[in-house]
mmCIF file of the C-alpha atoms, coordinates in Angstrom:
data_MODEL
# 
_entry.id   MODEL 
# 
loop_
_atom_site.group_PDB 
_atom_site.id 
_atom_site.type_symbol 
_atom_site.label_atom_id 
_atom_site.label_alt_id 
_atom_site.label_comp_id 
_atom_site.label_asym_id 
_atom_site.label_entity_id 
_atom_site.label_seq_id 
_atom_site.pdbx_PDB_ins_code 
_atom_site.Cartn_x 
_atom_site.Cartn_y 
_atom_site.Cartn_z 
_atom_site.occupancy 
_atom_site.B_iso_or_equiv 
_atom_site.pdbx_formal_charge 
_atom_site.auth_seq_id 
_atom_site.auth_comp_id 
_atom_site.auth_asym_id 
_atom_site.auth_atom_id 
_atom_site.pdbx_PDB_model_num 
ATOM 1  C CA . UNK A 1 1  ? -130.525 -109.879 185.397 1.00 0.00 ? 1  UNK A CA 1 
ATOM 2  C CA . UNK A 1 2  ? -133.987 -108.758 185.016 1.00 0.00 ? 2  UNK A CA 1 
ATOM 3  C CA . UNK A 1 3  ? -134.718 -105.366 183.282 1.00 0.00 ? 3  UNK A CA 1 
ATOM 4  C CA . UNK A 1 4  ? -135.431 -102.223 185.294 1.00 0.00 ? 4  UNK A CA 1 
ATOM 5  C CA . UNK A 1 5  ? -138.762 -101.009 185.836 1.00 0.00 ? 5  UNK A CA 1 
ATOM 6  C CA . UNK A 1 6  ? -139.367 -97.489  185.035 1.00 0.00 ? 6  UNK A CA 1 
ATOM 7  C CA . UNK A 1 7  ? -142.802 -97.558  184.502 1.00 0.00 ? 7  UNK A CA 1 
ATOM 8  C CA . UNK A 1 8  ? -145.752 -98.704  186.613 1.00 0.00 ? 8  UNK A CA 1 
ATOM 9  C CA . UNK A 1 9  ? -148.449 -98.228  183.820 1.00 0.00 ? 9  UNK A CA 1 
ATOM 10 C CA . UNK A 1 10 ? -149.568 -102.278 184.180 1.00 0.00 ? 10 UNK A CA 1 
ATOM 11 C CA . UNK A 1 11 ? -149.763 -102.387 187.928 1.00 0.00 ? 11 UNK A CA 1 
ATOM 12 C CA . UNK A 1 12 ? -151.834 -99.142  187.775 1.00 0.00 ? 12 UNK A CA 1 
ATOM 13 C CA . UNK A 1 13 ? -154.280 -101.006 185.263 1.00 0.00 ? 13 UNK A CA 1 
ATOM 14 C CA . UNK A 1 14 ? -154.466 -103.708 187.746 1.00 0.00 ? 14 UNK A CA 1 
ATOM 15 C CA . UNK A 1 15 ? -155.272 -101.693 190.915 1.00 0.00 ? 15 UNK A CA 1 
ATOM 16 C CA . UNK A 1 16 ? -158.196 -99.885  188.425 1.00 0.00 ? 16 UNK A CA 1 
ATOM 17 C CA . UNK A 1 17 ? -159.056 -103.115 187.247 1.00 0.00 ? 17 UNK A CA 1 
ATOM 18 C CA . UNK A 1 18 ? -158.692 -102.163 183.316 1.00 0.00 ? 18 UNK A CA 1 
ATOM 19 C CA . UNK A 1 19 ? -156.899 -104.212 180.583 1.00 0.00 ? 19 UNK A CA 1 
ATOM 20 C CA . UNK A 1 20 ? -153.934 -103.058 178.171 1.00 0.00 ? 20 UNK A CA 1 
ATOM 21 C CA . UNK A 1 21 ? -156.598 -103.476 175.281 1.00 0.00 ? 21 UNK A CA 1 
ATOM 22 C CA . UNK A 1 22 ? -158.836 -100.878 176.986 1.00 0.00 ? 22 UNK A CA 1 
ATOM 23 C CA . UNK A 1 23 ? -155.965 -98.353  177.365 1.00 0.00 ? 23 UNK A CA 1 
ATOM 24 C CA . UNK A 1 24 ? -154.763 -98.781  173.384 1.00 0.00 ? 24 UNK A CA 1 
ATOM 25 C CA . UNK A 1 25 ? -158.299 -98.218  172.423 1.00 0.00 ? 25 UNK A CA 1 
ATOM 26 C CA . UNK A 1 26 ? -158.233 -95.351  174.676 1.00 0.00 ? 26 UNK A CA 1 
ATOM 27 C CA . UNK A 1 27 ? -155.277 -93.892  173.280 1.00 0.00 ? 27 UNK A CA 1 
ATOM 28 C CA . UNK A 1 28 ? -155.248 -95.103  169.497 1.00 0.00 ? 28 UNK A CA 1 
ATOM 29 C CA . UNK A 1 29 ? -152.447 -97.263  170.224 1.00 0.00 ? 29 UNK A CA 1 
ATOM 30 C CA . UNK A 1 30 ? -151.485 -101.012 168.906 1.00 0.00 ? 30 UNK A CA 1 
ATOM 31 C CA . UNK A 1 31 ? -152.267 -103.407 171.770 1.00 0.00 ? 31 UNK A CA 1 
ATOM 32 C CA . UNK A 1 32 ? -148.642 -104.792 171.034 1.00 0.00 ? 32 UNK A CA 1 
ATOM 33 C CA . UNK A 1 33 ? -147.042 -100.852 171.923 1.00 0.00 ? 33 UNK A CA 1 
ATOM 34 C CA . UNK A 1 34 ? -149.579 -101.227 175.457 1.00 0.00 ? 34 UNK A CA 1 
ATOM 35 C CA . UNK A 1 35 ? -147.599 -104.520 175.951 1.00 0.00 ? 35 UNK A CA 1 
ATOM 36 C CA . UNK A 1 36 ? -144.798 -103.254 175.403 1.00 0.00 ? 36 UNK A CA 1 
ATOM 37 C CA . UNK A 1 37 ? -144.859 -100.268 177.790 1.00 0.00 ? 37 UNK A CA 1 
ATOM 38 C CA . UNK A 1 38 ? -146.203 -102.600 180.218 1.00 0.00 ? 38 UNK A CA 1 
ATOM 39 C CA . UNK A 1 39 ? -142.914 -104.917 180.667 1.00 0.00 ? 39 UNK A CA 1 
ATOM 40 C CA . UNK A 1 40 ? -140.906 -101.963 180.491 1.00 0.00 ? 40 UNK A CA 1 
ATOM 41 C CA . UNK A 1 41 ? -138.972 -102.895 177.300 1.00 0.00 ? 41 UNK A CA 1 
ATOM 42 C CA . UNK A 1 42 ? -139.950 -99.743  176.007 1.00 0.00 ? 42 UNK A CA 1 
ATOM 43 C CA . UNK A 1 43 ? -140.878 -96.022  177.224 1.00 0.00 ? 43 UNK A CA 1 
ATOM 44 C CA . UNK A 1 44 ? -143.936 -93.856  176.601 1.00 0.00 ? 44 UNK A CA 1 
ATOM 45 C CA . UNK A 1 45 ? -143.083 -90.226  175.462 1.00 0.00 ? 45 UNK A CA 1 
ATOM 46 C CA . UNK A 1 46 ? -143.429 -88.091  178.627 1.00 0.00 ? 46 UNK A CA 1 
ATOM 47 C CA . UNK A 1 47 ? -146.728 -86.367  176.868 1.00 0.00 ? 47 UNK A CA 1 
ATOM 48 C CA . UNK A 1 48 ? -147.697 -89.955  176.638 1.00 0.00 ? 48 UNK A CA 1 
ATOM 49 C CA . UNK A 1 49 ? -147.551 -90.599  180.192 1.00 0.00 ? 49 UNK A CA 1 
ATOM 50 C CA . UNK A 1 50 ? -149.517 -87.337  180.933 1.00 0.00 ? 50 UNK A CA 1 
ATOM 51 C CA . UNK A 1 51 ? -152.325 -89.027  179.172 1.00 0.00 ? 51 UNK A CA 1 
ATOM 52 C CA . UNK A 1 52 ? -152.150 -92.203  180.210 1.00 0.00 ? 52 UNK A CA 1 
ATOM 53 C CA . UNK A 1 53 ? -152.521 -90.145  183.743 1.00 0.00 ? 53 UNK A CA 1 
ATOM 54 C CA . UNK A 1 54 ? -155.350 -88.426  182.836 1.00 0.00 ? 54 UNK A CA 1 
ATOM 55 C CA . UNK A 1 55 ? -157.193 -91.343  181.894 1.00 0.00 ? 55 UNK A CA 1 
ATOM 56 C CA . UNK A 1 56 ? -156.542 -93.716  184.767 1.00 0.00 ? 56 UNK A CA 1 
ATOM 57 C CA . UNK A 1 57 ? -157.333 -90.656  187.126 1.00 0.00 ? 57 UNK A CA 1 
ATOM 58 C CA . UNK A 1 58 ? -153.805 -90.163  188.664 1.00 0.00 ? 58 UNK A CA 1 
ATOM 59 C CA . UNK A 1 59 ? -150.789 -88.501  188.746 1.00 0.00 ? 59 UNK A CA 1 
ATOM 60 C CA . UNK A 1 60 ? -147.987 -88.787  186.567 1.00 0.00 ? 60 UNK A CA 1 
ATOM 61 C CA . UNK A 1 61 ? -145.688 -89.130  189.159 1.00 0.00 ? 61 UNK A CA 1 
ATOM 62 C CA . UNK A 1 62 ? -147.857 -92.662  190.317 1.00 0.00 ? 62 UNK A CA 1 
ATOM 63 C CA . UNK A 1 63 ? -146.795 -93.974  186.740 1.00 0.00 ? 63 UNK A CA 1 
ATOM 64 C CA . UNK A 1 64 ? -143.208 -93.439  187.251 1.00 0.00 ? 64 UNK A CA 1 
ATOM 65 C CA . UNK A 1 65 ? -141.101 -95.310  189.315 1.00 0.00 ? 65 UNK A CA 1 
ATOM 66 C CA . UNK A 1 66 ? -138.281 -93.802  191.642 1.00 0.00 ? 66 UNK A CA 1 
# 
């Protein structure tokens, strides 16, 4: 069984056509933490996720899954 996905943070980087180094640059972050959040094996903080918004350009709510 495949883990859930919670987080759409790497398909959002692919329709914006950045890269998971640009976004831990962006954000001060290890690349390996970007990874991480990316295959949803572990969570940004909520506060986290408002930025990561904020610098892709879109809501929260489009980096969240139902």
């Amino acid at each position: 069984m495949s883990p859930k996905t919670i987080n759409r943070i790497k398909v959002v980087l692919v329709e914006k056509s950045l890269t998971s180094k640009w976004l831990a640059e962006k954000l001060g972050k290890n690349e390996a933490t970007i990874s991480r959040w990316c295959t949803n094996d572990v969570q940004p903080t909520l506060p986290t996720i408002v930025k990561i918004a904020k610098l892709l350009n879109v809501s929260p709510r489009e980096l969240i899954c139902e």
